[in-house]
N, C-alpha and C positions, 0 to 999 in steps of 0.2 A: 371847526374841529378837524387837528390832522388824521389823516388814515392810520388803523390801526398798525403796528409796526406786525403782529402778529393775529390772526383771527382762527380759532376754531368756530367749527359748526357742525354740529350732527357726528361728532368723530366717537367712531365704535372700535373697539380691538379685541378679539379675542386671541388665544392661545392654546391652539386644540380646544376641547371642550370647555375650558375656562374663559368665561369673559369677562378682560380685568379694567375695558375701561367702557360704561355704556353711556351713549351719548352727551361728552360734553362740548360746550358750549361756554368759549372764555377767548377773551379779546387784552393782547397787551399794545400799551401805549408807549409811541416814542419817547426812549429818555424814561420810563417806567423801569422799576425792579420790582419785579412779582417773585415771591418766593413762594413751593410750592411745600407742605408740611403733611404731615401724613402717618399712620403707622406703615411699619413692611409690606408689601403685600396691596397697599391701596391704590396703586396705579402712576404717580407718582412721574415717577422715572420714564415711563413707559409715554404719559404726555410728554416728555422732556424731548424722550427720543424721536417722537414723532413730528413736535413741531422742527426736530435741526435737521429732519430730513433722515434718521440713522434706520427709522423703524417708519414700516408704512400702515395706516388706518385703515380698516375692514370698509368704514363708510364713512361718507361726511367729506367736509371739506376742509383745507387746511393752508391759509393763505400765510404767507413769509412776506416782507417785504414786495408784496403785490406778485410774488411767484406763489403760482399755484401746486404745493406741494403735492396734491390730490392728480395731477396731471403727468402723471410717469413722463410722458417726452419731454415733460417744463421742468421737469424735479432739480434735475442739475443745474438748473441757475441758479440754485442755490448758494453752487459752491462760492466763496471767496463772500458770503454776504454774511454769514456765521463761525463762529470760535466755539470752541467745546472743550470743556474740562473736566477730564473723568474723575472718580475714585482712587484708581491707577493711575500712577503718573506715564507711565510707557514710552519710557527713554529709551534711546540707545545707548548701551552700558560703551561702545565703543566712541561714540562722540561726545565732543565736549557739550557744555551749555549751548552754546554759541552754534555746536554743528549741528545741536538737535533741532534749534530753532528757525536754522536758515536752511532745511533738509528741501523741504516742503516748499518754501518758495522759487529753488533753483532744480526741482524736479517737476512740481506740480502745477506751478504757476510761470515758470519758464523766465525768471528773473535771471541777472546776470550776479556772477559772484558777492560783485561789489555791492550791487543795490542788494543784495541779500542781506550780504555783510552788515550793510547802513540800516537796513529796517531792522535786521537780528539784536542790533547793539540799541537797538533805540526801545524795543521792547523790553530788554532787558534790564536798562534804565528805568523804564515803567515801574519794574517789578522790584528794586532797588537792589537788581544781582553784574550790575557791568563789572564790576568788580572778578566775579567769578565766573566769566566767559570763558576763559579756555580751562575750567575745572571739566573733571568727567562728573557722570552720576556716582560714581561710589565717593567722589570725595566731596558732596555736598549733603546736607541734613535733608530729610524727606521735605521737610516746609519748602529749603531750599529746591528740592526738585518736582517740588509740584509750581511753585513758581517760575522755572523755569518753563514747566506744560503751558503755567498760563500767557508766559511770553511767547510760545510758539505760535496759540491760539492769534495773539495779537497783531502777530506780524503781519497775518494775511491782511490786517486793519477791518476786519470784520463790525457792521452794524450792528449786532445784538450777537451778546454773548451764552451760550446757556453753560452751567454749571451745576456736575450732576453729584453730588456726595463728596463736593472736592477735598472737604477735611476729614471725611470718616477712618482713611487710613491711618491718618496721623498720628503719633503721640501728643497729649492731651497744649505740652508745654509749645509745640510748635502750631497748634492749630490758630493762633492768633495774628502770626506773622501774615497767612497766607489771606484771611480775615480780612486786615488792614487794606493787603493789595486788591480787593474785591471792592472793599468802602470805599478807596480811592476812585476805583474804575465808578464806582455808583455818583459821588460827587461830581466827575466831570461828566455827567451826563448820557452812559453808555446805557443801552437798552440790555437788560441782566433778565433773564430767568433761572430761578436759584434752587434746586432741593435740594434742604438741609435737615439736620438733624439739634443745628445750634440754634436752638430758642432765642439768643442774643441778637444773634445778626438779624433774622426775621424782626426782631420789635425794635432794633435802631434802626438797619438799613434798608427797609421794606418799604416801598412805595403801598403796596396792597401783598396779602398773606393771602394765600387760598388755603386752605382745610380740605385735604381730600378723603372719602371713606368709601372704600372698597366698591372703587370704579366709578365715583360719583363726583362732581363740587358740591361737598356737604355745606360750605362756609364760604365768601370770603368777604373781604374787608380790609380796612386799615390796621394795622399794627394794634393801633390801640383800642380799636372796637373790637376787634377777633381775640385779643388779648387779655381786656379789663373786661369786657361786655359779651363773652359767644353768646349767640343765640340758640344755635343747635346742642343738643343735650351730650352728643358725640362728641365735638367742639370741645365743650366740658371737661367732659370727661380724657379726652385724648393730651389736655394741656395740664389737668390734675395729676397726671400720671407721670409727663416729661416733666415738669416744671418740679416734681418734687425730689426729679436727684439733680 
């Protein structure tokens, strides 16, 4: 059995006097899409942030790709080993497609124009926007420019992608575009960790769904056990509630 692509243990967070995730305990697999479901407030995001390295844990341990996120001097090996796709898209309104996505590799990662240029246009391609490289953000659709984020994400060629509310901005008509480019990246094999709010994606594109309630893994499971079958009464009750708008 390969090493876990991701491993928490014992990770605790609080925020000031509130503590909103107490000890968990959850291991993702190479080439897994774990998606993380949840009401507001249940901690959610907060695993999201802490396993990409954005937010650090009070306790416990927190393994990436055999970098020991829990080891502040080791934390930054991180970089170039993860993609991250907010809610926000956060372009730069003055570059195009193409200059948002090769920003980062010819600043951060000390690429040269060209090879920027070639991984920027190939990410692109990914996301099915080569076409609208030298567009700016105001003249792309939000779908469009969130997929753009997700080419930028990609360029770095990152192992595991996390994605945090990537469609909650969206208008409802564009949220399926950005969907599609997610299924695809999950078909070839990319290691995804997903919080969303679309019940769809989780019960077709889910390797495994966690359930989380307020700082805990109340649930988790396959798509279709966590979905046809919860166990936990919360479970329940928290997909009676999405599931009926």
């Amino acid at each position: 059995m390969s090493q876990p692509a991701i491993r928490l243990s014992g990770v605790t967070k609080s925020f000031g006097a509130t503590q909103v995730l107490k000890t968990i305990d959850l291991e993702v697999n190479p080439g897994e899409v774990l998606v993380l479901i949840g009401a507001s407030g249940s901690g959610k995001s907060t695993v999201l942030r802490i396993m990409s390295g954005l937010e650090t844990a009070d306790n416990g341990e927190i393994w990436v790709n055999d970098v020991p996120l829990h080891d502040r001097k080791r934390a930054r090996e991180i970089c170039g080993h993860v993609g991250m796709v907010f809610q926000q898209f956060n372009l730069f309104p003055h570059k195009s497609a193409l200059g948002n996505v090769t920003l980062a590799l010819v600043k951060a990662h000390k690429l040269s124009t060209e090879e920027a240029n070639r991984r920027g246009m190939a990410a692109l391609e990914k996301v099915g926007l080569a076409d609208r490289a030298h567009h700016y953000p105001s003249q792309l659709s939000g779908g469009q420019q969130q997929r753009v984020a997700i080419a930028r994400a990609l360029a770095v060629e990152p192992k595991i992608m996390f994605f945090d509310e990537a469609t909650s901005a969206l208008d409802p008509e564009l949220v399926g575009e950005v969907m599609e480019v997610m299924r695809s990246l999950a078909r070839e094999g990319m290691t995804m960790v997903v919080v969303t709010h679309e019940m769809g994606f989780a019960r077709k594109t889910a390797d495994r769904v966690v359930f989380m309630d307020q700082g805990v893994v109340a649930e988790q499971g396959s798509p279709n056990e966590l979905f046809v079958q919860p166990q936990n009464p919360r479970t329940r009750q928290f997909l009676s509630r999405v599931l009926e708008h």
